[in-house]
C-alpha positions in Angstrom: -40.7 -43.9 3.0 -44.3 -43.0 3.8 -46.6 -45.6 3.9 -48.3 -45.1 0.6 -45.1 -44.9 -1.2 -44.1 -48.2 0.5 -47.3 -49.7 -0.8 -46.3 -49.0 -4.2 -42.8 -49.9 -3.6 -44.1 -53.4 -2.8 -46.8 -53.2 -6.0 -44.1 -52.0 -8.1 -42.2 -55.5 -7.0 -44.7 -58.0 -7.9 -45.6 -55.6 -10.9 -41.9 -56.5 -11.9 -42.1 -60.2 -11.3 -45.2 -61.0 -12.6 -43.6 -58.7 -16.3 -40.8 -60.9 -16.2 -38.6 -57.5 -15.5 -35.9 -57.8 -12.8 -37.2 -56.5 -9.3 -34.7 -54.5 -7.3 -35.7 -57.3 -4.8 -37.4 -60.4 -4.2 -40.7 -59.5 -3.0 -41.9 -61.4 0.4 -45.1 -63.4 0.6 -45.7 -64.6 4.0 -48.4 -67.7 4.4 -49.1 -67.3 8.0 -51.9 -69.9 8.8 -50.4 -71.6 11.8 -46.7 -70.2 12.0 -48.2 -66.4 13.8 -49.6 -68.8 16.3 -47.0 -71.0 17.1 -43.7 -68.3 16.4 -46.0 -66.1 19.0 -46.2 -68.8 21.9 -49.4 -69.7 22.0 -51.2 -72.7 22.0 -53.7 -73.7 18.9 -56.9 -74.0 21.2 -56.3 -71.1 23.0 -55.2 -68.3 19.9 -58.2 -69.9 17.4 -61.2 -69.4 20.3 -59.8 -65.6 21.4 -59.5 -62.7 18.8 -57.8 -60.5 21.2 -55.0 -63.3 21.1 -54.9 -63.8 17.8 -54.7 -60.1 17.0 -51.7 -60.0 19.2 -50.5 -63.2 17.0 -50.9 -61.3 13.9 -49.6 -58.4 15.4 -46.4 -59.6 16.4 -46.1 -61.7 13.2 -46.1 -58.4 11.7 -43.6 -56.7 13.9 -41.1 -59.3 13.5 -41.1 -60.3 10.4 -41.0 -57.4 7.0 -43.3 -59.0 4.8 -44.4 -57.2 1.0 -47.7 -59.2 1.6 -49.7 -61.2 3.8 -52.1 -63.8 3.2 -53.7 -66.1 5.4 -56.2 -69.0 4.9 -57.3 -69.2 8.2 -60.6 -70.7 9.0 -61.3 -68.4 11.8 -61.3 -64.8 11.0 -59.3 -62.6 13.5 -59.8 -58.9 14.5 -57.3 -56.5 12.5 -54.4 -55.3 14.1 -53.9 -52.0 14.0 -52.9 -51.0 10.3 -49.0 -50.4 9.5 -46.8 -50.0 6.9 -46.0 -53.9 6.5 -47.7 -56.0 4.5 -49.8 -54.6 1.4 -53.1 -55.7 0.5 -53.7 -56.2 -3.5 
């Protein structure tokens, strides 16, 4: 799947829910305000202060886990990691 066809997969999921129609899966919303920092092995004070550490938190988040979409109410903002085909953005 290309990643613009994955993107509408993923719209086409919540599209689903939100209609009440059975989705041909459960769509996946990932939260990730402290767990990309802690499931990446980094301490709080060192991954909040350094966006090239938190990048590589996000990042790996991202790798590991196949998420539909990402959200994350961090109060510091983090450099984007280099777009993929994981999470989409509504």
């Amino acid at each position: 799947m290309t990643p613009q066809e994955l993107k509408q997969h993923r719209i086409q999921l919540f599209r689903d829910c939100a209609a009440w129609r059975k989705p041909e899966r459960v769509p996946f919303l990932a939260n990730i305000v402290t767990w990309k920092i802690i499931d990446s092995g980094y301490k709080f004070s060192e991954a909040l202060h350094d966006y090239d550490i938190m990048s590589k938190c996000v990042t790996n988040f991202l790798d590991k886990y196949n998420v539909d979409v990402l959200t994350d109410t961090s109060a510091t903002p983090c450099a984007s990691p280099k777009p993929s085909a994981s999470p989409t953005i509504m």
